[in-house]
N, C-alpha and C positions, 0 to 999 in steps of 0.2 A: 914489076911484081905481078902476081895473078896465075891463077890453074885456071884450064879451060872448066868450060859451064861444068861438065859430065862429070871430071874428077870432082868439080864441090859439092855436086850434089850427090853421086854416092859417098864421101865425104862426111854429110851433111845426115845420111840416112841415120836413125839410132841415136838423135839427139834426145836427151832424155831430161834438159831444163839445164841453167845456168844463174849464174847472178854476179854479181861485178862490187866490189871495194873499191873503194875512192881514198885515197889520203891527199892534203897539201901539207905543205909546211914551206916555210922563208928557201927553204935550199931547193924546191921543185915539187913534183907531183908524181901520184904512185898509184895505178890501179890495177887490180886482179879480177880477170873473170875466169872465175872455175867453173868448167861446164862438168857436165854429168850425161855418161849413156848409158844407153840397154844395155852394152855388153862392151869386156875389155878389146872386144876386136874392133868395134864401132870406134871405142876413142882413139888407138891405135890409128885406125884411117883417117880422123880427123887429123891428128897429132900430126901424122905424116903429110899430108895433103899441105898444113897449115903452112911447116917449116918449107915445104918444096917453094910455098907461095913466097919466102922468102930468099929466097934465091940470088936475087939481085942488090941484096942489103950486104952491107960491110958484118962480115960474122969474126967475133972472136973469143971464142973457145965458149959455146953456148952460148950467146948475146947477140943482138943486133941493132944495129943502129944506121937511124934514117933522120935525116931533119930533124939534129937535137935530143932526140928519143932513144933510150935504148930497152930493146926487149928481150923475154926469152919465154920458153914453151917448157913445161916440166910435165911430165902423166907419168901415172900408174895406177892399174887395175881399169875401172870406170869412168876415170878421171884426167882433165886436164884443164893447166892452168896456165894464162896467159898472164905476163906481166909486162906491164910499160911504163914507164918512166923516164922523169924530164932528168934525173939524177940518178947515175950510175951507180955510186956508189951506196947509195939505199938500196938500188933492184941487186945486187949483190948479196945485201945480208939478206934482205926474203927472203930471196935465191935460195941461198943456205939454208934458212928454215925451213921452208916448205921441200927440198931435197931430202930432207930426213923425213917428211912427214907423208909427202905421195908413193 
């Protein structure tokens, strides 16, 4: 996994603040960080940069998954959100919610 230095940090440029959701529950863990940029073309680069970085992960049909984890990258407009979790089937329904909402 990894983008060289240059791609992340243009990347990187137009980061405009984030913050991060924690869930546990008996069936695993679930966290979201939604970042926020200057402009739709900042998160775009990010977005794009991110998923490249994931490259070498098992993907399927928007997910990925590594060591038990599975994630996926959702943006629009300003915005982008990361989700991970230890339970597939939870980052699923988010999935879907926040699909309608970005």
């Amino acid at each position: 996994n990894g983008i060289d230095s240059s791609t992340a940090t243009r990347a990187t440029e137009g980061w405009g603040g984030s913050w991060y959701d924690i869930y546990e529950s008996d069936a695993g863990a679930l966290s979201l960080m939604t970042t926020r940029w200057d402009s739709d073309t900042d998160a775009s680069e990010f977005q794009e940069a991110l998923l490249n970085s994931f490259s070498s992960d098992a993907e399927n049909g928007g997910t990925w998954t590594e060591d038990g984890r599975t994630f996926s990258v959702v943006g629009g407009g300003d915005t982008v959100v990361v989700i991970t979790s230890t339970d597939a089937d939870a980052l699923a329904r988010v999935l879907a919610v926040i699909e309608q909402s970005v």
